[in-house]
KETOR-199900 format. One record per atom (N, C-alpha, C): residue number from 1; atom name; x, y, z. Coordinates in steps of 0.2 Angstrom, whole numbers, plus 2048, in hexadecimal, padded with zeros to 3 digits. Layout:
<sites>
site pos: NUM	site: CA	u: X	v: Y	w: Z
...
</sites>
This chain:
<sites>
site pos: 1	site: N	u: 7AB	v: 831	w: 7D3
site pos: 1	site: CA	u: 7B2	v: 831	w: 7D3
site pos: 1	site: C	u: 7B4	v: 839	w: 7D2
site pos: 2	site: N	u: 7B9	v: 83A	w: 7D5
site pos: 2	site: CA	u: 7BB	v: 844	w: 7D5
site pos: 2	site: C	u: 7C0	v: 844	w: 7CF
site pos: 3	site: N	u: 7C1	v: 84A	w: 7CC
site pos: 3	site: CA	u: 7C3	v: 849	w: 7C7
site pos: 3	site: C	u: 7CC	v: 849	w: 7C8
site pos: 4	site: N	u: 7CE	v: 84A	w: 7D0
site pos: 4	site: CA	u: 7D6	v: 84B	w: 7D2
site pos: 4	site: C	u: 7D6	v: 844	w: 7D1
site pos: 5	site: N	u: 7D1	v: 83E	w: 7D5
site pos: 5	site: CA	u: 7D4	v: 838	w: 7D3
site pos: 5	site: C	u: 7D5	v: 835	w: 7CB
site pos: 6	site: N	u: 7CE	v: 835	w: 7C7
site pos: 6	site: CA	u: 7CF	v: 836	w: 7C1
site pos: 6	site: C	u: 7D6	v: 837	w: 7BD
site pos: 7	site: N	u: 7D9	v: 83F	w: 7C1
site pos: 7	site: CA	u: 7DF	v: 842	w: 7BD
site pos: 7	site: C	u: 7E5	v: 83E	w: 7BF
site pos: 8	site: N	u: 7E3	v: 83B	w: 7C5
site pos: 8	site: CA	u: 7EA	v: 836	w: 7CA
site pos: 8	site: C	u: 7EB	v: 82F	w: 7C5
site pos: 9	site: N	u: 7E5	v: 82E	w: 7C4
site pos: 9	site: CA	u: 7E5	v: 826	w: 7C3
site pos: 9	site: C	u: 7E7	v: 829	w: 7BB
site pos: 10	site: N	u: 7E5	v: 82C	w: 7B5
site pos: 10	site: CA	u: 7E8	v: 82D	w: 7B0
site pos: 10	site: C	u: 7F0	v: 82E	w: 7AF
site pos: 11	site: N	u: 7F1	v: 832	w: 7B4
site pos: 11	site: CA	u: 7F8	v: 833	w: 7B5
site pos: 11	site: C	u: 7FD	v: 82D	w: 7B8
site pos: 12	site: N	u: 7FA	v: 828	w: 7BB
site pos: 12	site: CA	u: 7FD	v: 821	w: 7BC
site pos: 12	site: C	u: 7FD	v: 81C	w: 7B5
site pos: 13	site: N	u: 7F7	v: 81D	w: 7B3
site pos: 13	site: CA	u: 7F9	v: 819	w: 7AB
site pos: 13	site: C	u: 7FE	v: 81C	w: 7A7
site pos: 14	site: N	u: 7FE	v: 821	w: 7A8
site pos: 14	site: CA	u: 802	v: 826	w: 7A2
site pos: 14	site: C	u: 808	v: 826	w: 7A5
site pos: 15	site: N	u: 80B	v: 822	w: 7AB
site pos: 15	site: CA	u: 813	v: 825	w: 7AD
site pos: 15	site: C	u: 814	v: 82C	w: 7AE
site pos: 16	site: N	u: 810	v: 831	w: 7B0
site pos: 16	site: CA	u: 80F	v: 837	w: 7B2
site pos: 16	site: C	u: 814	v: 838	w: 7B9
site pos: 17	site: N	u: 816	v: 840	w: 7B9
site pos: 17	site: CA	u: 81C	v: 843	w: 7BD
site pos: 17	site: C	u: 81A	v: 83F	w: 7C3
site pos: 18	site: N	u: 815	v: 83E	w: 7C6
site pos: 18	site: CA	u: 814	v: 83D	w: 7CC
site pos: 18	site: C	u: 815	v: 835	w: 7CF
site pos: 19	site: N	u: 816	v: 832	w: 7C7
site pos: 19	site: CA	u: 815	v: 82A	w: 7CA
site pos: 19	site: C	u: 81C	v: 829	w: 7CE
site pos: 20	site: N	u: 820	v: 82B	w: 7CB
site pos: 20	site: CA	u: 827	v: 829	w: 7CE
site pos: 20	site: C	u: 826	v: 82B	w: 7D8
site pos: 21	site: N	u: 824	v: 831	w: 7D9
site pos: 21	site: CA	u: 824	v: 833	w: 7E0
site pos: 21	site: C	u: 81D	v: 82F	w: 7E5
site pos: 22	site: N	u: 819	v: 82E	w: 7DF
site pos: 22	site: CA	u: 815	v: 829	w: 7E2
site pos: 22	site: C	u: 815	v: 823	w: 7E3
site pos: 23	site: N	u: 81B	v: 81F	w: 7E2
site pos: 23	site: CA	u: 81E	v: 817	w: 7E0
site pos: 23	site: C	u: 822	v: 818	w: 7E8
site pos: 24	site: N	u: 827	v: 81F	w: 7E6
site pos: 24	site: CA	u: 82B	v: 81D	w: 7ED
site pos: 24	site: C	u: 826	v: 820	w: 7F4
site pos: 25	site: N	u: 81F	v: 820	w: 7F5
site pos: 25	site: CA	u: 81C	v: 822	w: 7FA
site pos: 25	site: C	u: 81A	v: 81A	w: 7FB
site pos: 26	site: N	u: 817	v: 819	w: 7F5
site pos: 26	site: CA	u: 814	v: 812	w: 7F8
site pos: 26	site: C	u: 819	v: 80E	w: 7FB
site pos: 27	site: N	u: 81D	v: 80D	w: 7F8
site pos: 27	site: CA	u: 825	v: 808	w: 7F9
site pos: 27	site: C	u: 827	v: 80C	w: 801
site pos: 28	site: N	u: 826	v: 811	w: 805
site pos: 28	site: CA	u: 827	v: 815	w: 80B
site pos: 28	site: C	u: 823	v: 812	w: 80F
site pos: 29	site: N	u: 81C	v: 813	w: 80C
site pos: 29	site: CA	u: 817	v: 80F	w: 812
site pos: 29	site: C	u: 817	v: 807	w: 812
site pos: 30	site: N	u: 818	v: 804	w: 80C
site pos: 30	site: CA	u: 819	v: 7FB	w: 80F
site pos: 30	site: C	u: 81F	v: 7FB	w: 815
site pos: 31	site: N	u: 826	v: 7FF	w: 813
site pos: 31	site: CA	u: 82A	v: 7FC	w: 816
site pos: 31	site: C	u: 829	v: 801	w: 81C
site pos: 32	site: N	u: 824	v: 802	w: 81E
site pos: 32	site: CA	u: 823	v: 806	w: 826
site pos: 32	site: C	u: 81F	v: 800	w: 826
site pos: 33	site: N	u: 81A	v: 800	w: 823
site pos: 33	site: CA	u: 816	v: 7FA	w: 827
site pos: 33	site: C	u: 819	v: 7F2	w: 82A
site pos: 34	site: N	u: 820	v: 7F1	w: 823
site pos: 34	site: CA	u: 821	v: 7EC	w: 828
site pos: 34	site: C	u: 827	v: 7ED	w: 82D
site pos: 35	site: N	u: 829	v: 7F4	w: 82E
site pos: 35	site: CA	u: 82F	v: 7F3	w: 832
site pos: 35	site: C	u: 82C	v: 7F3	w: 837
site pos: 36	site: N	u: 826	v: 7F6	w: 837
site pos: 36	site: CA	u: 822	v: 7F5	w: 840
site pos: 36	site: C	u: 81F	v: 7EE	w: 83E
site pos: 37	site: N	u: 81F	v: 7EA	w: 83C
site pos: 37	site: CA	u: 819	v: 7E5	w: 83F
site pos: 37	site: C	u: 814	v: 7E4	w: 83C
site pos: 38	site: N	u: 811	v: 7E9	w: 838
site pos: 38	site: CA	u: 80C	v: 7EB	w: 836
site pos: 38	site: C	u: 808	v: 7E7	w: 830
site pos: 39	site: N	u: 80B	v: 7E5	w: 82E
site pos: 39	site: CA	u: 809	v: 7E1	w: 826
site pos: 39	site: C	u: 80B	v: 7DC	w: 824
site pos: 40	site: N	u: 809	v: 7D8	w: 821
site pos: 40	site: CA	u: 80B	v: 7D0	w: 81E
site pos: 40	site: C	u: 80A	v: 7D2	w: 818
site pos: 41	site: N	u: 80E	v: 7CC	w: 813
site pos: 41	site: CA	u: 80B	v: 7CD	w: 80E
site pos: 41	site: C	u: 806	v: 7C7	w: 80D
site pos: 42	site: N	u: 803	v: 7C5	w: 808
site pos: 42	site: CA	u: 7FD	v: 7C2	w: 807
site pos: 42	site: C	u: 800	v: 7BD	w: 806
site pos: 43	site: N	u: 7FC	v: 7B8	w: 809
site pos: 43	site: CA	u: 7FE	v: 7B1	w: 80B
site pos: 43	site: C	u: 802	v: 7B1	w: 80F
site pos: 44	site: N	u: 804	v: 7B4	w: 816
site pos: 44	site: CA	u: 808	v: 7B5	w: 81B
site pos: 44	site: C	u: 801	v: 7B4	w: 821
site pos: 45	site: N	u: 801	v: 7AF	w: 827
site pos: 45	site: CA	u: 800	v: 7AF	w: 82C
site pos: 45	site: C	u: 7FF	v: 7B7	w: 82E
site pos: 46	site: N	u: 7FC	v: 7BC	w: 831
site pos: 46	site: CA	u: 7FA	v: 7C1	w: 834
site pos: 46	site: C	u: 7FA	v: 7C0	w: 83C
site pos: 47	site: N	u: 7FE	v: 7C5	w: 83E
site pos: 47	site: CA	u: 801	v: 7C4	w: 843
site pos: 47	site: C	u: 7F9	v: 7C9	w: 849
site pos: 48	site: N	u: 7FB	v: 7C9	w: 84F
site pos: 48	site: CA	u: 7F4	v: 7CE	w: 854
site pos: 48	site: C	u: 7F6	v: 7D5	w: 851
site pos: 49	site: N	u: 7FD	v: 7D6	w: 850
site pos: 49	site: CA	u: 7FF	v: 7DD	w: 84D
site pos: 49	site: C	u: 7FC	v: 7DF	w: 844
site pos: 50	site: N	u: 7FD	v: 7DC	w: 842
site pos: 50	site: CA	u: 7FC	v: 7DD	w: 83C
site pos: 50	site: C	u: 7F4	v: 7E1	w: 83A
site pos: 51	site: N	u: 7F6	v: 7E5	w: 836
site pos: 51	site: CA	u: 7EF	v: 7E9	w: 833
site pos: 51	site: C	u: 7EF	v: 7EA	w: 82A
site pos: 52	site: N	u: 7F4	v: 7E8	w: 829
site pos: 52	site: CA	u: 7F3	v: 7E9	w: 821
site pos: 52	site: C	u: 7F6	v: 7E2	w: 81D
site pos: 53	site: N	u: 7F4	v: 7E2	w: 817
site pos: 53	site: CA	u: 7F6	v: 7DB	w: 815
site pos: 53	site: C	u: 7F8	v: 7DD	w: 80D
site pos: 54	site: N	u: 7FE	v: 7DD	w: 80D
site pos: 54	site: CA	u: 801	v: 7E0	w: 807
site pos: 54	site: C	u: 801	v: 7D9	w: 800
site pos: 55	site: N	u: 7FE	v: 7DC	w: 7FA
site pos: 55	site: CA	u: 7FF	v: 7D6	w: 7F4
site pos: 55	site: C	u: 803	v: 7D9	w: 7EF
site pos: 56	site: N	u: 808	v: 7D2	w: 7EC
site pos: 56	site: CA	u: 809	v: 7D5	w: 7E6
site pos: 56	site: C	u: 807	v: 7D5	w: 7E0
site pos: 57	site: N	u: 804	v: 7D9	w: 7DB
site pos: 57	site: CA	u: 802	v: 7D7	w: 7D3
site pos: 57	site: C	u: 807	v: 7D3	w: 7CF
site pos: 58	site: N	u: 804	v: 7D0	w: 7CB
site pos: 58	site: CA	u: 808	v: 7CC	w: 7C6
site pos: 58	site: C	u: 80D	v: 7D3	w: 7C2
site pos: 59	site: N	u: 80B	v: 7D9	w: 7C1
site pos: 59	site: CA	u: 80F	v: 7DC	w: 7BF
site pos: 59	site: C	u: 816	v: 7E0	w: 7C4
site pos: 60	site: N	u: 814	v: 7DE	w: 7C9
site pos: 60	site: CA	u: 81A	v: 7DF	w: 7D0
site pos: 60	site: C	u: 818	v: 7E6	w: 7D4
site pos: 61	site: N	u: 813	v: 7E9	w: 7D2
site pos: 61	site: CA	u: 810	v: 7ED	w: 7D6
site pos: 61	site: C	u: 80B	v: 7EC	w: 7DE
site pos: 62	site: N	u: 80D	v: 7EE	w: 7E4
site pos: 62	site: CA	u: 80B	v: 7ED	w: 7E6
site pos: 62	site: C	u: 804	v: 7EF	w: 7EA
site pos: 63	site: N	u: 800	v: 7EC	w: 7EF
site pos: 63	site: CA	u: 7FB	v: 7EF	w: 7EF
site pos: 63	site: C	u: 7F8	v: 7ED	w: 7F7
site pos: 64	site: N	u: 7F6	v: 7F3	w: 7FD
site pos: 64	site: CA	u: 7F6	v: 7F2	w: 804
site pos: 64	site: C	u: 7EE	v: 7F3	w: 803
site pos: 65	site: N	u: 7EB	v: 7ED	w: 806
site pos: 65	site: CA	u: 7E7	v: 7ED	w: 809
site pos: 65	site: C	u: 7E5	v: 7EE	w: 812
site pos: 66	site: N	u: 7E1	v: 7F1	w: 815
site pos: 66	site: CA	u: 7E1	v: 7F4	w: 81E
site pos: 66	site: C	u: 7DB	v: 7EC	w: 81F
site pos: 67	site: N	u: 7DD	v: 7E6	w: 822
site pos: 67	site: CA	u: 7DE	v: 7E2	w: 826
site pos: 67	site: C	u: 7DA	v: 7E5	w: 82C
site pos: 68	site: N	u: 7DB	v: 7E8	w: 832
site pos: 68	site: CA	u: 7D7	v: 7EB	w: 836
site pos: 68	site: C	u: 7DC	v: 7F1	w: 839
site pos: 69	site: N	u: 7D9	v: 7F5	w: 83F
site pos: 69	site: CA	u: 7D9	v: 7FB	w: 843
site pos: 69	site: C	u: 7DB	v: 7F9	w: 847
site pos: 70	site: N	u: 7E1	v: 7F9	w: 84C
site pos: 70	site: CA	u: 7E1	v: 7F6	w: 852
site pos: 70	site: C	u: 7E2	v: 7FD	w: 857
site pos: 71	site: N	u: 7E3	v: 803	w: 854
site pos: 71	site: CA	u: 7E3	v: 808	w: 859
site pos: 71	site: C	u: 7E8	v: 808	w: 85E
site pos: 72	site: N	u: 7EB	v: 80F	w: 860
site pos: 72	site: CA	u: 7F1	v: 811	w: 866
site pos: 72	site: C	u: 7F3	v: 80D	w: 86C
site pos: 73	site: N	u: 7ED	v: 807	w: 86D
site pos: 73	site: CA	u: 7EB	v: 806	w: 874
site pos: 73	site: C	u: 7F2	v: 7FE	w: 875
site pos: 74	site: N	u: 7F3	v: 7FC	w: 870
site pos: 74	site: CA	u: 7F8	v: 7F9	w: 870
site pos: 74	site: C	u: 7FC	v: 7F6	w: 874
</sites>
């Protein structure tokens, strides 16, 4: 493991300057993935579009897992 992730995943426990800006990224790529199409969440039917499959934690964080690659050809 590198030590920048080391220093990321500490600073996530810690509620470090970065989690806030990191909270609203993540929350930026679910809600892109589902304005396109792109994502279910877990226990949702998966659509031929769909590539990620968003879960939530029992503490309400969320987490995308990549479902497959469908590439430009669309």
């Amino acid at each position: 493991m590198s030590a920048n992730r080391d220093e990321g995943e500490k600073r996530a426990r810690e509620g470090g300057p970065g989690d806030d800006a990191e909270r609203r990224a993540t929350e930026k790529f679910i809600s892109d993935l589902l304005a396109r199409g792109e994502a279910v969440f877990e226990g949702e039917e998966p659509t031929p579009g769909t590539t990620h499959v968003i879960k939530r934690a029992d503490d309400g964080r969320l987490t995308v897992r990549r479902l497959r690659f469908l590439g430009w050809f669309r």
